[in-house]
N, C-alpha and C positions, 0 to 999 in steps of 0.2 A: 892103297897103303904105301906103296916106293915113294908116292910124294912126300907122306909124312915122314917116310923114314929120312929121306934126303934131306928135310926140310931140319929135321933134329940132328941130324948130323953137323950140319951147315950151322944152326942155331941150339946147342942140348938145353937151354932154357925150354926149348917144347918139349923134350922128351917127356914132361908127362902133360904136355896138354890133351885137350879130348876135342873131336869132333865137332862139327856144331853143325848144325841144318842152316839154308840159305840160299837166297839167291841172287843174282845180279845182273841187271841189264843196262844195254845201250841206249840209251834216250837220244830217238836222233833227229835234233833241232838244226835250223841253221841259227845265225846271230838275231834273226829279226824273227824266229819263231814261225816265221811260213814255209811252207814248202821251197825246194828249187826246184824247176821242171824247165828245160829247155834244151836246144843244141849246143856244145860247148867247143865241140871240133866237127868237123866238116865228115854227116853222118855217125856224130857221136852224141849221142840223147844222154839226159840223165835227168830221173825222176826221184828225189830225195828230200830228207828233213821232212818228211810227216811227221815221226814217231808214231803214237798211239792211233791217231788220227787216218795213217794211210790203211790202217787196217780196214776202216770203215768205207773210206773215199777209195781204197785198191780199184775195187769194179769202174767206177767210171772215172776216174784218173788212168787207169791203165785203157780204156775206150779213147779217152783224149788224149795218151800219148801218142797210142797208134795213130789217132787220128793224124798227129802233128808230124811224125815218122812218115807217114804214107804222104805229107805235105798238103793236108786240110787242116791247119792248125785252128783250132778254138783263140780266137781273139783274146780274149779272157784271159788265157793263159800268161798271156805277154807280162803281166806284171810278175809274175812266179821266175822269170829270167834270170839267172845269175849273175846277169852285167850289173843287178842293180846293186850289189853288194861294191863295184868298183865306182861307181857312182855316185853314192852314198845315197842310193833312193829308196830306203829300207820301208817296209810296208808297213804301217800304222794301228795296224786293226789287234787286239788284245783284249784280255782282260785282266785287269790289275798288270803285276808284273810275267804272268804268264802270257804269251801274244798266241793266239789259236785261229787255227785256218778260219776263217767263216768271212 
């Protein structure tokens, strides 16, 4: 309730707005909708941009970082790279205007 108060303070047009139920999240893509997964600084990893999807792939995505951490990388991986973004070798695979890991 302090928020609302501040908020009608700051704004008295809400003073008599009313609550509303809701929620909101982060959807988190990179620009070409695939994952990034690679070394970015020297023993700095980053596994990111699944959104929805790393929920599912977490388990062996999180197997295949370690793996690449520990320095057995999964070949595979190499296109999920963040160099490809300066590159411009953005991954192709989608569907319609949504691009989804597969």
């Amino acid at each position: 309730m302090a928020l609302l108060e501040a908020a009608a303070r700051s704004l008295p047009a809400l003073d008599d707005a009313q609550p509303r139920g809701g929620w909101a999240s982060l959807y988190d893509v990179s620009p070409d909708w695939q994952p990034v997964i690679g070394e970015i600084a020297d023993g700095v990893f980053v596994d990111a941009g699944t959104s929805g999807h790393g929920f599912k792939l977490g388990p062996a995505l999180g197997k295949k970082v370690a793996e690449l951490i520990l320095g057995h990388p999964d070949r595979r991986l190499a296109q999920f790279h963040p160099d490809r973004f300066a590159t411009g070798e953005l991954l192709p695979a989608g569907y319609r205007d949504a691009r989804i890991l597969g």
